[in-house]
C-alpha positions as CSV (number, residue, x, y, z in Angstrom):
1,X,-150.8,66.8,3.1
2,X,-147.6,65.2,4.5
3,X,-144.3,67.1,4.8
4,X,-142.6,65.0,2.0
5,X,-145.0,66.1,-0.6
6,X,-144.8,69.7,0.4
7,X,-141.0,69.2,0.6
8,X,-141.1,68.0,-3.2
9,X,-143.2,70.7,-4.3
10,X,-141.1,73.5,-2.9
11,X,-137.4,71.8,-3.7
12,X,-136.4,71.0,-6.6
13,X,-132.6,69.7,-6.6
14,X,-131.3,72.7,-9.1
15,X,-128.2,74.9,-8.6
16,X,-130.3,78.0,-7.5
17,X,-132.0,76.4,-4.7
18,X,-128.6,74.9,-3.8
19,X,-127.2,78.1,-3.8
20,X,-130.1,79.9,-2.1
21,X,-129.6,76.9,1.0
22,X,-125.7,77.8,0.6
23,X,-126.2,81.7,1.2
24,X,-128.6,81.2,3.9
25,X,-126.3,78.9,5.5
26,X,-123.3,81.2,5.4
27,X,-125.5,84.0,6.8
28,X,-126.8,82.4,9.6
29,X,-123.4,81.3,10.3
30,X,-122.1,85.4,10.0
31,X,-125.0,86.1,12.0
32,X,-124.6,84.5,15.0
33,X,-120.8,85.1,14.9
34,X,-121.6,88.4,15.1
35,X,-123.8,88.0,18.0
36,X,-121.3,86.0,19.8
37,X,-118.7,89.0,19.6
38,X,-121.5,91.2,20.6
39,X,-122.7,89.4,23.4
40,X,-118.7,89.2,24.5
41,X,-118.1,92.7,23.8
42,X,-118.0,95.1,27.2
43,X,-117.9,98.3,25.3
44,X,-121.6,97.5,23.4
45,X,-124.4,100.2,23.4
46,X,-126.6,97.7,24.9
47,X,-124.3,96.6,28.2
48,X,-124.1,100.3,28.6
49,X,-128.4,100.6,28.8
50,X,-128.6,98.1,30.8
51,X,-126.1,99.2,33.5
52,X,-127.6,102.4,33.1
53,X,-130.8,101.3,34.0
54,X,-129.1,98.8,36.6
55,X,-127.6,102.3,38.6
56,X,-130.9,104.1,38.2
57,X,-133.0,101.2,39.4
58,X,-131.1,100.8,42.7
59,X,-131.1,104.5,43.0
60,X,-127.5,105.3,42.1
61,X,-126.4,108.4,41.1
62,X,-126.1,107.9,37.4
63,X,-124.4,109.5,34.8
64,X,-125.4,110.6,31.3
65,X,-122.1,110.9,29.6
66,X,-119.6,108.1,30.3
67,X,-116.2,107.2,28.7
68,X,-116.6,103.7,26.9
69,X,-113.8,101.5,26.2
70,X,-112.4,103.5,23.7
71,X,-111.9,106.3,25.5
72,X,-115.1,108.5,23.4
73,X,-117.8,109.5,25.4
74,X,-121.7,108.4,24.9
75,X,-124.8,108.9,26.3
């Protein structure tokens, strides 16, 4: 079967699969949004494993509690 006929059988130009492309649009969007501030972020959970495991790789002395950006402290 070529992709045109598939295409045709699953859309069908009506306002709710417009709406379900709209939605998924906007939340892809959000999404990687997101995932850019998260990636920017220096005071994420994951930055934090990985210099954890950074320090404990190369044999550092390493800490369990540590002060993150905020001032709390986490494991």
């Amino acid at each position: 079967m070529e992709i045109a006929k598939v295409w045709d059988i699953v859309w069908h130009n009506e306002p709710f699969h417009w709406t379900i492309a709209f939605v998924l649009i906007i939340a892809i969007i959000i999404e990687l949004c997101t995932l850019w501030q998260y990636w920017r972020s220096e005071c994420g959970t994951t930055e934090a494993g990985i210099k954890f495991l950074k320090n404990l790789k190369k044999g550092k002395n390493v800490k369990l509690l540590e002060k993150d950006c905020q001032g709390k402290y986490r494991t």
